[in-house]
N, C-alpha and C positions, 0 to 999 in steps of 0.2 A: 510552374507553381510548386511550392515546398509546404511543408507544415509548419517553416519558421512563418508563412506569413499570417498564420496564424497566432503566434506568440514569439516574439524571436528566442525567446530561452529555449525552443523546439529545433531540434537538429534537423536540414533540410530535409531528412529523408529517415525510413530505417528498414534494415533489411530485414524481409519476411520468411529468410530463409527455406528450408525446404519442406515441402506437404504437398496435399492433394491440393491442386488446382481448382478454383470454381470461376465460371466466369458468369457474367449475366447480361440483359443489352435493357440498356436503360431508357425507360419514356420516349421517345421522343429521337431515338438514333444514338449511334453510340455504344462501345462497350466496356464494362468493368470488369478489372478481376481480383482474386483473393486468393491466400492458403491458408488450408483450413489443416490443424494439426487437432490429435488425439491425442490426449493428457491424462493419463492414471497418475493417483494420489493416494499414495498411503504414509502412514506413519507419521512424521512431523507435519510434511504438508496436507494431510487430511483433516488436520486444525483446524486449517483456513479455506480450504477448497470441497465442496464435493469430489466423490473419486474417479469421477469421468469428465471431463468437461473439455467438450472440442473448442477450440480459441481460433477466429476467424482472424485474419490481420488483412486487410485491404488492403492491395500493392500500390496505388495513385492513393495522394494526401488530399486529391481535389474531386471526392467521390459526390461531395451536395447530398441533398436529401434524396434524389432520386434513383441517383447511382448506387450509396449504403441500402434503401429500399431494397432495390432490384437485386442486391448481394444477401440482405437478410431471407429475401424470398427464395434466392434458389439455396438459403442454408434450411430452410424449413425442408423444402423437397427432398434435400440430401437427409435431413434428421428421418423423414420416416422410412429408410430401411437400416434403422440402428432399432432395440429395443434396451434402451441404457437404463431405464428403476427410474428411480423418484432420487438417486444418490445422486444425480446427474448436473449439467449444465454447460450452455454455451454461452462464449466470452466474447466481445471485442474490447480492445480496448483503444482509446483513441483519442485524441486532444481534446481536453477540457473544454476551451471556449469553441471548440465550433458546433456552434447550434443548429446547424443545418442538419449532419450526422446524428444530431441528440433526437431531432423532432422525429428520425425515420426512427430511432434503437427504439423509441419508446412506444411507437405508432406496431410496432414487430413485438411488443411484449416481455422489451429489455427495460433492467431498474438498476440504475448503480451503485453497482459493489465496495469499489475501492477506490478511492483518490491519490495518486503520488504527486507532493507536491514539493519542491523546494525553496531552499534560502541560501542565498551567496552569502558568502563569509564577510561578513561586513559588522561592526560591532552595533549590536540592536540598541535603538534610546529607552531608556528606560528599564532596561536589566538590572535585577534585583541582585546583590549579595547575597550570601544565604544567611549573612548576622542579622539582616533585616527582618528576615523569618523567622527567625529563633531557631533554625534548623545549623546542623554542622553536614557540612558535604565532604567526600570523601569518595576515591577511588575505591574499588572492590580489585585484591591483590589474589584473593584465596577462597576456598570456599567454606570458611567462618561461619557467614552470612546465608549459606545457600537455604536452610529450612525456611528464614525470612521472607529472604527474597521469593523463596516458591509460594509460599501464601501470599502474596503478594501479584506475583504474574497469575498467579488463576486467578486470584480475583479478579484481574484483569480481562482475563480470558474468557471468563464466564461473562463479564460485561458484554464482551466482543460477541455472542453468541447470543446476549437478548435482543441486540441490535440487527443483527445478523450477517454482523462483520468476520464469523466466525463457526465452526461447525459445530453441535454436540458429539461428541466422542469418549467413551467411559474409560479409554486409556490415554485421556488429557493430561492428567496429574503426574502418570508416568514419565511420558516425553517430554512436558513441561521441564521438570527436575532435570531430565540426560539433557536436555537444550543448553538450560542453566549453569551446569557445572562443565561441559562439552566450551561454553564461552570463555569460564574462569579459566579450562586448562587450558587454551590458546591463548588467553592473554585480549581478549575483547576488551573494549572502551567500559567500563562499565563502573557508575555511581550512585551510593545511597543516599539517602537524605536519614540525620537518627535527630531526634528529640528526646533529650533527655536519655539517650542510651538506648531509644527504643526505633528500630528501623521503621520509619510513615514514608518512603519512597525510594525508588527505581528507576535509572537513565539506562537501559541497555543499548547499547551501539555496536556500527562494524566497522573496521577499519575503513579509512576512505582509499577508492579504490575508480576506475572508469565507468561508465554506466550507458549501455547504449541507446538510453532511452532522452538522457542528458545532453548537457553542453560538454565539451569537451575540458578535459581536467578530472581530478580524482574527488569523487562525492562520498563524503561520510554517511553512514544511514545513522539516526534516531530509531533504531527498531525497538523498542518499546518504553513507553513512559508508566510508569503508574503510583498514585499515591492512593494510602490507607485513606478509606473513608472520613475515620476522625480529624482528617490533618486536613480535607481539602480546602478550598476559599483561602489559607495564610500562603499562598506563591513557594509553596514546596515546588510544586512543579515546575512554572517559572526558573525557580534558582537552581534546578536540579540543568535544565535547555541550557540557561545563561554559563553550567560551568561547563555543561558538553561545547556549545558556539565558539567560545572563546579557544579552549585547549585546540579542536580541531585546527581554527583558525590560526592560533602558532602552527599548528603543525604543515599550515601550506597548501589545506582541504580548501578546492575551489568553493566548494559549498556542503550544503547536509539536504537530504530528502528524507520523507517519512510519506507511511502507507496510514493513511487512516478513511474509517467508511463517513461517506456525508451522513451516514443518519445519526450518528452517535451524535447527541447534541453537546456532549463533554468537547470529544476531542475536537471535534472540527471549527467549532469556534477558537478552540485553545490553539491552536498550528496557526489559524491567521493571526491570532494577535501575536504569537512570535513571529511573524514576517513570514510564513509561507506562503507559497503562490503555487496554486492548483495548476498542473502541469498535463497530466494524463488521467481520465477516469476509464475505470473496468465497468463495463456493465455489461450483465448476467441474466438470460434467461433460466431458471429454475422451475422444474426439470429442464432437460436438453430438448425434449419434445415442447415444451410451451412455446419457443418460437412462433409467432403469428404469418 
């Protein structure tokens, strides 16, 4: 058995590379295993992560509810001889539709963090222009635009953080800006949306590139969307997706993924109707100690 048979956009396998070993023996006969790695976060990735957070990866795709069980349990065990703060957390992450897995993360005191979800390059029905919006779209060359744009990603970012897709950190705004202009001087995908001369939105992308978590082929990311409050409901965003879709899609990009949390009730509605499909969810106990 694989995890395509779980979705076939799921590659039959992925490798859990190297960490501490756990194993467990499940209900009933039987045994599971897992690597368990330890992850410090600082600096950009302290954005989005707490600064500790061990991430369990189950080595069999065909764990069921009693096998993930039996592997959350002996991560609990191993969690009490760590004393990691309250900055902490442990991860798995693992195929969206298998609900077997969901029923144990949650029954263990796991809540979902993040969703990666993608769209194959295929031209979406019903993709807006941007003259329909009254918006002009355009690539980002230079960093013109960067004060903009930075009001713009924090506001974003502070969104990300009431949801809790996101960390509070008092040197956000700092990294934010070196993010930002760090993209313009490589040369990142990246488009505004202006009305009237005045920037209301944001396409930040990454070159498409392989992804081991995907189908095989080179996947663009949509790593960040955001439009100005005043401008939302007229399909700035929309048209802002439709000109990233397209360009990638000349360019040969099997498809595009993006990371967004289920609770935000903006984004996660807004990714399905552009044609995502919920691929992998993270889900996170917080502390690393809450584990049940």
């Amino acid at each position: 058995m694989s995890f395509a048979r779980l979705d076939p956009l799921l590659p039959d396998a992925v490798d859990p590379g190297e960490g501490e070993r756990l194993t467990a023996t499940v209900a009933g006969g039987g045994e599971v295993s897992a690597v368990l790695y330890r992850a410090r976060h600082d600096g950009w990735s302290a954005l989005w992560h707490p600064r500790l957070v061990w991430e369990l990866a189950p080595v069999s795709p065909d764990t069921g509810t009693d096998g993930m069980s039996a592997l959350l349990t002996a991560l609990r065990r191993r969690m009490r001889r760590e004393n990691p703060g309250p900055d902490s957390a442990c991860s798995v992450t693992w195929p969206s539709r298998d609900l077997a897995a969901a029923e144990a993360l949650v029954l263990h005191g796991f809540a979902p963090r993040a969703v990666l979800a993608v769209r194959k390059a295929t031209r979406e029905s019903g993709e807006v222009p941007d003259s329909r919006v009254g918006v002009e779209i355009r690539s980002v060359a230079d960093d013109a635009l960067v004060d903009d744009l930075h009001e713009l990603w924090l506001a974003e970012w502070r969104y990300a953080v009431s949801v809790g897709a996101a960390v509070p950190r008092d040197d956000a705004p700092e990294l934010l800006e070196g993010a930002l202009r760090r993209a313009v001087s490589v040369g990142e995908p990246m488009w505004v949306a202006e009305a009237d001369g005045v920037v209301v939105g944001l396409a930040l992308c990454r070159h498409p590139a392989p992804h081991p978590r995907l189908p095989s082929g080179s996947w663009a990311q949509v790593h960040t969307v955001s439009v100005a409050p005043e401008a939302r409901g007229r399909g700035v965003g929309r048209a802002l997706t439709a000109v990233a879709h397209e360009r990638f899609r000349a360019r040969g990009a099997h498809g595009t993924y993006v990371f967004y949390s289920p609770h935000n009730a903006l984004s996660s509605v807004f990714w399905h109707r552009r044609g995502y499909h919920p691929l992998w969810t993270t889900w996170e106990a917080r502390p690393a100690t809450a584990v049940r």
